[in-house]
C-alpha positions in Angstrom: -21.0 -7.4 -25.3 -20.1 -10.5 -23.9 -17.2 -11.5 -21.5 -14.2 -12.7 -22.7 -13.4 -16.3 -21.8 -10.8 -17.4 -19.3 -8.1 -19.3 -21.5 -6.2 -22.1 -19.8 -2.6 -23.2 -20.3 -1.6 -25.0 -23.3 2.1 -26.6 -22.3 4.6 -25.1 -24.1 2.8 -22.1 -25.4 2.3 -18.3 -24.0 -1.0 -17.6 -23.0 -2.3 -14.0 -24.4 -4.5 -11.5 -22.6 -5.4 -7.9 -23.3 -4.7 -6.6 -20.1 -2.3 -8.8 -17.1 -2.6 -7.4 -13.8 0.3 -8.3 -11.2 -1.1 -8.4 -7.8 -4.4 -10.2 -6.0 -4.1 -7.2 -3.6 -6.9 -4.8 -2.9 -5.5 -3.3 -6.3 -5.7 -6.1 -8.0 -8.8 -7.0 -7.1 -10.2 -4.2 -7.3 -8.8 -3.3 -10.8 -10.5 -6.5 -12.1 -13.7 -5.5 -11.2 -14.1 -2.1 -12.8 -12.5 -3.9 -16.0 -14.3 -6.6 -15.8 -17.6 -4.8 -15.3 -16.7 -2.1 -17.6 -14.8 -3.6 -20.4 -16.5 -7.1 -20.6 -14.8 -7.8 -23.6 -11.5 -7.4 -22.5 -9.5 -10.9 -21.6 -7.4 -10.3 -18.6 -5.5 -12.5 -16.1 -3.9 -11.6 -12.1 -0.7 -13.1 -11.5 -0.2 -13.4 -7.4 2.8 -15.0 -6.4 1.3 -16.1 -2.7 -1.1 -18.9 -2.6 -4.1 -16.4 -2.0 -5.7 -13.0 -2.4 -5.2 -10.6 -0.6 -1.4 -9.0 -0.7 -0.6 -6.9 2.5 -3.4 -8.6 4.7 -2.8 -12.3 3.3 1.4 -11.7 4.4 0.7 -10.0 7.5 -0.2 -12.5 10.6 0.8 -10.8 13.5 -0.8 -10.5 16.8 -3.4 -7.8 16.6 -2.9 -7.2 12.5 -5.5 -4.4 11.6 -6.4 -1.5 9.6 -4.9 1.3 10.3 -7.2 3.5 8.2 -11.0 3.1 8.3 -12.8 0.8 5.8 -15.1 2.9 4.5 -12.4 4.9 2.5 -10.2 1.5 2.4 -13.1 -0.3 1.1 -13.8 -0.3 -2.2 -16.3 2.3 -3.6 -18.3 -0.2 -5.3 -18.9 -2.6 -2.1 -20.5 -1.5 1.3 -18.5 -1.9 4.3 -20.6 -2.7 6.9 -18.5 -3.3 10.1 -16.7 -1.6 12.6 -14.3 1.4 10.9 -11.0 -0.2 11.9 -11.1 -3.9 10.5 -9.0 -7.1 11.6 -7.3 -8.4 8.6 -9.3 -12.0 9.0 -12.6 -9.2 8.0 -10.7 -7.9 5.4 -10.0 -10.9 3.9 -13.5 -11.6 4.5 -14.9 -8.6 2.0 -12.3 -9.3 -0.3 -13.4 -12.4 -0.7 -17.1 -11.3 -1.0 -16.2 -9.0 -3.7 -14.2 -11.7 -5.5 -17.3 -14.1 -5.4 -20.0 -11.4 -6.2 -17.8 -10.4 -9.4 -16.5 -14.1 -10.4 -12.9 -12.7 -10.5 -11.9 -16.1 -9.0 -11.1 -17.6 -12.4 -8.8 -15.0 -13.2 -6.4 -15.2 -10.8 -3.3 -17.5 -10.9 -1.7 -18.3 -7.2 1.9 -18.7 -6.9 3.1 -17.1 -10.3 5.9 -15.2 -9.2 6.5 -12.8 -12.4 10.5 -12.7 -12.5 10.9 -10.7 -16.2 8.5 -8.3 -18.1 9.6 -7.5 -21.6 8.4 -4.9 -24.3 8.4 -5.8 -27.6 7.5 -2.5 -30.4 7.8 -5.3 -33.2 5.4 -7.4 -31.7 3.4 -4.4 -29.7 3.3 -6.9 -26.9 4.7 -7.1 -23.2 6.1 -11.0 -22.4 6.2 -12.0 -18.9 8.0 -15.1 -17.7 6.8 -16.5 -14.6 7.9 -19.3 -11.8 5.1 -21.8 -10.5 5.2 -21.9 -6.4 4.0 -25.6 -7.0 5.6 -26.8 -9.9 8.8 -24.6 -10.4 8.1 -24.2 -13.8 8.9 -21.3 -15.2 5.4 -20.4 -17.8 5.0 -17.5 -20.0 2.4 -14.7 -20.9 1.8 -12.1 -23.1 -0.5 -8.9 -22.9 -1.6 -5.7 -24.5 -1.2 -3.8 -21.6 0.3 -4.3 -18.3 -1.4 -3.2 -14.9 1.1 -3.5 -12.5 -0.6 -3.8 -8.5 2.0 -5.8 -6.8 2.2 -2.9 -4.3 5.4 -0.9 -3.0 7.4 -3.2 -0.6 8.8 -6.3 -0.3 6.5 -9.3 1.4 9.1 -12.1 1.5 11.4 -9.5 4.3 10.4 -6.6 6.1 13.0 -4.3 7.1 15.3 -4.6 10.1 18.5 -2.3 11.1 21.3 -3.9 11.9 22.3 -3.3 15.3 25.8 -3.7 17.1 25.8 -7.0 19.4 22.6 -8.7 17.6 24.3 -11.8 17.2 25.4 -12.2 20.5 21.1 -12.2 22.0 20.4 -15.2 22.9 16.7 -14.8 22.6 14.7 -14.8 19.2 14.3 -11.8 16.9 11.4 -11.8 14.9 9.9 -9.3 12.6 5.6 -8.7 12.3 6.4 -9.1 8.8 7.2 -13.0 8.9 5.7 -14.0 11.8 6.3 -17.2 12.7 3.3 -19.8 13.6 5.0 -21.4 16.5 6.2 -18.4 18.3 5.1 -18.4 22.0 5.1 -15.3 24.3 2.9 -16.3 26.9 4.4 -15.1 30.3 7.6 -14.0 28.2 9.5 -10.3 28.4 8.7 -8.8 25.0 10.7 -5.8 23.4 8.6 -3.9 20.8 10.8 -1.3 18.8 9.3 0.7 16.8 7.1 3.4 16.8 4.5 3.1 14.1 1.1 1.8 13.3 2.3 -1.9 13.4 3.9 -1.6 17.1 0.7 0.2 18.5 -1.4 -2.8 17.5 1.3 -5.4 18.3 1.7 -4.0 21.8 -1.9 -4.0 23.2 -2.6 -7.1 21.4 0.0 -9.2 23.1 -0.1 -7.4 26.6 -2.6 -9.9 28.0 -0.6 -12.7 27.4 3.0 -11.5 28.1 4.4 -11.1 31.5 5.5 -7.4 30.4 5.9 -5.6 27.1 7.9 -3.0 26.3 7.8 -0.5 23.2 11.1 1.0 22.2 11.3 3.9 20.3 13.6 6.4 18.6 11.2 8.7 18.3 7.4 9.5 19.2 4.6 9.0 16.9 1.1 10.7 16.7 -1.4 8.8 17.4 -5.4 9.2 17.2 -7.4 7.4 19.8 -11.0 7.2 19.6 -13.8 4.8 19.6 -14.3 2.1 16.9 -17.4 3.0 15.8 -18.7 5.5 13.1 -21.9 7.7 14.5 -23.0 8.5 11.1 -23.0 5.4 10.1 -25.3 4.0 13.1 -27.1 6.8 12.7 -28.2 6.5 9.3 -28.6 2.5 9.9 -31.6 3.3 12.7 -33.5 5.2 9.5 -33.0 2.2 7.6 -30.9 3.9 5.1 -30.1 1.4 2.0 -26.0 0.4 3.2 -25.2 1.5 -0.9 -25.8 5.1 0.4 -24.6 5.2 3.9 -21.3 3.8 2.6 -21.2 6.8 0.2 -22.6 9.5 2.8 -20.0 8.3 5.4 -17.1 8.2 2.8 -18.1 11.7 2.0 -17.8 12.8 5.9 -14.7 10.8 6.8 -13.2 12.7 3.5 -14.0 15.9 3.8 -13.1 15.8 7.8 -9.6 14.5 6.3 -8.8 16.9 4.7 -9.5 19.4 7.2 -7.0 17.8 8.8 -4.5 17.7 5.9 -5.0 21.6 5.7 -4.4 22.2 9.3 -1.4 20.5 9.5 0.0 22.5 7.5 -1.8 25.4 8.1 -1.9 25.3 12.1 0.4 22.8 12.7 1.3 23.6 16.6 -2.8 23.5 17.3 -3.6 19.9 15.8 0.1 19.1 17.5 -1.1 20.0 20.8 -5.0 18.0 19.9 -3.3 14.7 19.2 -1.2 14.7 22.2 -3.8 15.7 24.3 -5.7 12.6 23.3 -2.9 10.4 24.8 -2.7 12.5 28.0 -6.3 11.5 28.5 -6.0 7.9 28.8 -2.3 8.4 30.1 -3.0 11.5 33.1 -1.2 14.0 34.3 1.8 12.4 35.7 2.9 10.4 32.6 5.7 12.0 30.5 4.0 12.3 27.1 6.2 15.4 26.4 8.8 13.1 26.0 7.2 9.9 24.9 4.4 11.0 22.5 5.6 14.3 21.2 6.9 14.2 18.1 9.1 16.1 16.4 8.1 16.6 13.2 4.8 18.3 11.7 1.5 16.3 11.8 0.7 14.1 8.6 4.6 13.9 7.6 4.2 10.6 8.6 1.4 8.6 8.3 -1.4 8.9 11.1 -2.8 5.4 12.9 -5.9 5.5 14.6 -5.9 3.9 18.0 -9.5 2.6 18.5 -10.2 2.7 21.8 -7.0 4.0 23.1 -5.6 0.4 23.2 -2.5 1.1 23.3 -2.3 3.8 25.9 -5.2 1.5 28.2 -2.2 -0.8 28.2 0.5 1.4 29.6 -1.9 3.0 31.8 -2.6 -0.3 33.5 0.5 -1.3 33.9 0.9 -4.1 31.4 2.8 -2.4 28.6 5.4 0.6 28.9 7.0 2.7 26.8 11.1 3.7 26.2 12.3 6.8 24.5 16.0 6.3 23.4 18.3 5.0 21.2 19.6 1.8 20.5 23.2 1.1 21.5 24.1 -2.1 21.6 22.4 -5.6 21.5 23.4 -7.7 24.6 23.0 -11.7 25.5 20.2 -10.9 27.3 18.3 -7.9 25.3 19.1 -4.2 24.3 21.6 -1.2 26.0 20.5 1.8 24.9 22.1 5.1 24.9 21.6 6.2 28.1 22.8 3.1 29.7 19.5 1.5 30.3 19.3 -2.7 29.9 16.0 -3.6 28.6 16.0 -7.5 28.9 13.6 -9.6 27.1 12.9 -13.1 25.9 11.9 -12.2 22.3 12.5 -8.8 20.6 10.1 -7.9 17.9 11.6 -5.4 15.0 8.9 -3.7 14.2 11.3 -1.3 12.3 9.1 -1.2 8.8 9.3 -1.9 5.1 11.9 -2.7 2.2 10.5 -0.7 -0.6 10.2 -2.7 -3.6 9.7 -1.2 -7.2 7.9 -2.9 -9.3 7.8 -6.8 -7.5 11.8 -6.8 -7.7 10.9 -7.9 -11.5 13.2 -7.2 -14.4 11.9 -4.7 -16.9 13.1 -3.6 -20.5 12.2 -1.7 -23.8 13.1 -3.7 -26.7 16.1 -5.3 -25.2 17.1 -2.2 -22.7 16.9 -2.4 -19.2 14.3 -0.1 -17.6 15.5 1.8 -14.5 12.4 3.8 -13.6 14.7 6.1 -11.5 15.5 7.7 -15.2 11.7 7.8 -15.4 9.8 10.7 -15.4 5.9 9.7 -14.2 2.9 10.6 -15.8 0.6 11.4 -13.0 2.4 9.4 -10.8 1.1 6.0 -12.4 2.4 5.5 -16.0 5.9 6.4 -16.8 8.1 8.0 -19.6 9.9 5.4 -22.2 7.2 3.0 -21.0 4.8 1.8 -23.5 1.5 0.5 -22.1 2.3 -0.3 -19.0 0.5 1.5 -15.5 1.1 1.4 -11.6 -0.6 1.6 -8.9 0.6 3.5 -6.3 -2.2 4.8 -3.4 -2.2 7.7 -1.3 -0.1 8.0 1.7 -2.5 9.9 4.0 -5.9 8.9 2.4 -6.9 5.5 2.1 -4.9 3.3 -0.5 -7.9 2.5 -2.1 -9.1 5.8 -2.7 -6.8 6.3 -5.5 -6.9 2.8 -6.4 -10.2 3.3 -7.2 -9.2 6.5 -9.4 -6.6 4.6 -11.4 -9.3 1.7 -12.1 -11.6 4.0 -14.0 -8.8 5.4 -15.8 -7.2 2.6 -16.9 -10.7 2.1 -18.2 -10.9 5.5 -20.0 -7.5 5.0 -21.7 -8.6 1.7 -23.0 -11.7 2.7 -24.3 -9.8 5.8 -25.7 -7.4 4.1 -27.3 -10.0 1.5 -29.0 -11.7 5.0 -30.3 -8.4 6.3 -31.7 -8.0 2.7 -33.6 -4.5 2.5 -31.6 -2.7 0.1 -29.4 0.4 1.4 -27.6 0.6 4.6 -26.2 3.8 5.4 -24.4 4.5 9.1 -21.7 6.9 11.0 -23.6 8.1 14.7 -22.4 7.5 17.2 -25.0 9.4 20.0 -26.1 8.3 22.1 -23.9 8.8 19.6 -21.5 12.2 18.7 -21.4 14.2 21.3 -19.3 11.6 20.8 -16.5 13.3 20.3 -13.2 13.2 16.7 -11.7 11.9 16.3 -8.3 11.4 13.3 -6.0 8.4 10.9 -6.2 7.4 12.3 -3.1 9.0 15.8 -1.2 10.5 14.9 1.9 8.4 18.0 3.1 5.3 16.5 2.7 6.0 12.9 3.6 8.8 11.5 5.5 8.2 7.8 6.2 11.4 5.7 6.6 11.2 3.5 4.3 10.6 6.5 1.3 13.4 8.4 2.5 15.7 5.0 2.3 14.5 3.9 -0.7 13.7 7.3 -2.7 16.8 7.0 -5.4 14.9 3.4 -6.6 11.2 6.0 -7.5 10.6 7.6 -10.5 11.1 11.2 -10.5 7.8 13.9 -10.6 7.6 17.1 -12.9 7.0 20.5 -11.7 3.8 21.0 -13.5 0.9 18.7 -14.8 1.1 16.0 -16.3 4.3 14.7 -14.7 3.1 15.7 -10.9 2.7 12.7 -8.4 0.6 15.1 -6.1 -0.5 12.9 -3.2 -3.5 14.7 -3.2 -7.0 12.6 -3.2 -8.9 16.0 -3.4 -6.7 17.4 -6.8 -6.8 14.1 -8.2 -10.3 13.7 -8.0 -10.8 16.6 -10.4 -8.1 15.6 -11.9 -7.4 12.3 -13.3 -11.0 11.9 -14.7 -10.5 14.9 -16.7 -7.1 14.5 -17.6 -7.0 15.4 -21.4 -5.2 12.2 -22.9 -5.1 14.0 -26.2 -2.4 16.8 -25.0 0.9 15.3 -27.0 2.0 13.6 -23.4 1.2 10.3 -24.1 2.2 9.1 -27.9 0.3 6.6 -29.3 1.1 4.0 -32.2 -1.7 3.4 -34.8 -3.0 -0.3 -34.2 -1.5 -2.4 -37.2 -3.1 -4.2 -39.9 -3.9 -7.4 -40.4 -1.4 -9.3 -42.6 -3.0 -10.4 -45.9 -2.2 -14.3 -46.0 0.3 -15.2 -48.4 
């Protein structure tokens, strides 16, 4: 079968394609390769609203910016990775860019289209998306067969920042990693970190060097994994000469089985992989240092999500002196920095918010049905990626504790499957619907607190769709269940409807 050409704009017309991805993320991208490779003859088209691929690491330019996951399970399954386990984003980039060249997805993809409206028609059996140029200010239109949505979770235009009494009276700059801004200079400056997560324990070692002191303010502690940035398996198997195609499979294997041996004990024997993790910071911090208080958390391993530290970077730097580390609460801004609760002034020149994510459903675009609005909080999700009410339309939403891409990677061969399927079945919409024996199920959140409770979820959990109790309408989180799972799913079980695909019109 041959590929299906790459149509260009005709002014004043909507351009059609089977399938419309939204997102030159390592979704997006990754979604046009399996279809591209497995469907050839399927037209399709990736709408990115920034002026380049690669989502999260194309908006992120912070000091330090990295992985915070390794690459062989955040690299796609298709392409080796072949560097160290905890990637810069400029190597990222780098891959992403290899894989887009190696596949000609190039073509396909449309820079600065933000999508602003999506629109179902069940006349027409087509979504319409309306569009606004970054260059032109235009606004263009598109139509598709089936929408692949891959735009992510959060918001890239503005991360998320408290607001704090007294912040308008610092007299210093505020920035946030999110937007950070080209010009900003903190050599031999007082910096003030606050946060706790992955994003502060790569801005702080990063910058250390350069600052005359920086300090990291946090709430709360977070767990951290130090370790070296290196895989052994992986230079193991590269002295035998092993082809890269299988050592990147063998040491996806290993890192994901010895994940979720992990997962299980921290939930099984929580207080033991508790007192493992903070050990690891006692050993680059010694005796003396108060880790009890600054890198103990309080809540079970994996709640939130765990950032390796490669090399101990970030506890090398409070070790030597450069970097420190404040466990408290935020009173009040002052002209000159932060008061906390206890009383403590923290001055600094610039104060950095690394405080996290605005969550974001769907791109911030407007959805409907045939005229209705869609709030996807009504919503009931079909293995947490297509959604009730919704014809023909997916998401892609990764794992939380396993690499994003590992389920990215799972939702790409579906979306394959259900296409094919549906070309078998001689149909072209199928829509989730609850069946009768569906509908007094109980409605849960996307995600249990229980299992995951990361900020910006718990803020923005009344915007997600809701989650069954039993299959199909479970959003597990579970990279080992879903596995099994979602390439068995039976698509024939009277949970998704289809439509019959409709005749050709005789011409009059």
């Amino acid at each position: 079968m041959s590929e299906a050409p790459v149509l260009q704009p005709e002014s004043g017309h909507a351009e059609h394609f089977d399938v419309l991805i939204v997102g030159a993320g390592i979704s997006g991208v990754g979604g046009a390769v399996h279809l591209k490779s497995r469907l050839p003859g399927k037209s399709f088209v990736i709408l990115e609203n920034q002026d380049g691929f690669g989502g999260t690491w194309k908006t992120h330019t912070y000091p330090g910016i990295r992985s915070d996951s390794d690459l062989y399970t955040f690299g796609y399954r298709f392409k080796p990775w072949t560097g160290a386990p905890i990637a810069s984003a400029e190597a990222i980039l780098d891959y992403m860019g290899e894989v887009i060249d190696e596949y000609g997805i190039e073509p396909h993809i449309r820079y600065r289209h933000t999508v602003l409206t999506a629109s179902w028609s069940s006349e027409d059996r087509v979504w319409t998306l309306v569009a606004r140029r970054g260059d032109t200010g235009e606004e263009v239109m598109f139509t598709c067969n089936f929408l692949w949505m891959c735009q992510g979770y959060y918001r890239h235009s503005t991360g998320y920042t408290p607001e704090w009494p007294g912040m308008d009276r610092y007299q210093g700059r505020i920035v946030h990693p999110q937007t950070w801004p080209d010009d900003l200079d903190y050599e031999d400056k007082t910096v003030l970190v606050i946060g706790s997560g992955a994003t502060a324990a790569t801005l702080v070692p990063a910058m250390a060097d350069k600052t005359k002191h920086i300090t990291m303010l946090q709430r709360s502690p977070t767990y951290f994994a130090p370790g070296e940035n290196r895989n052994e398996l992986a230079d193991s198997l590269r002295e035998l000469d092993i082809p890269e195609e299988w050592i990147h499979e063998i040491v996806r294997r290993r890192i994901l089985h010895d994940m979720k041996e992990i997962t299980r004990r921290s939930f099984e024997e929580p207080e033991t992989l508790k007192q493992e993790l903070i050990a690891g910071a006692r050993a680059f911090l010694g005796e003396e240092f108060d880790v009890e208080k600054h890198f103990t958390p309080s809540y079970r391993p994996w709640q939130q999500r765990l950032a390796f530290v490669p090399e101990g970077d970030l506890f090398q730097g409070i070790a030597a002196g450069k970097a420190s580390v404040v466990t408290d609460e935020i009173d009040t801004f002052t002209e000159t920095g932060v008061r906390t609760r206890s009383g403590e002034q923290l001055d600094a020149d610039i104060i950095v918010t690394a405080t996290g994510f605005n969550l974001c459903m769907f791109g911030d675009i407007d959805f409907d049905v045939d005229g209705e609005p869609v709030d996807f909080a009504d919503t009931v999700t079909w293995r947490g990626m297509m959604f009730t009410g919704v014809p023909n339309m997916l998401w892609v939403f990764g794992y939380l504790r396993t690499s994003w891409t590992m389920r990215a990677d799972l939702i790409s061969d579906f979306v394959c499957k259900l296409l094919e399927h549906m070309e078998a079945r001689g149909v072209d919409v199928v829509t989730p619907t609850l069946r009768p024996e569906d509908e007094g199920m109980e409605r849960r959140n996307w995600v249990s607190e229980e299992n995951f409770n990361a900020g910006y979820l718990l803020r923005g959990m009344h915007l997600l769709p809701k989650q069954g109790t039993k299959l199909p309408w479970l959003h597990t989180q579970d990279y080992y269940f879903d596995k099994e799972d979602i390439p068995n799913a039976d698509l024939d079980d009277g949970s998704l409807v289809y439509r019959a695909r409709q005749k050709a019109r005789k011409a009059l």
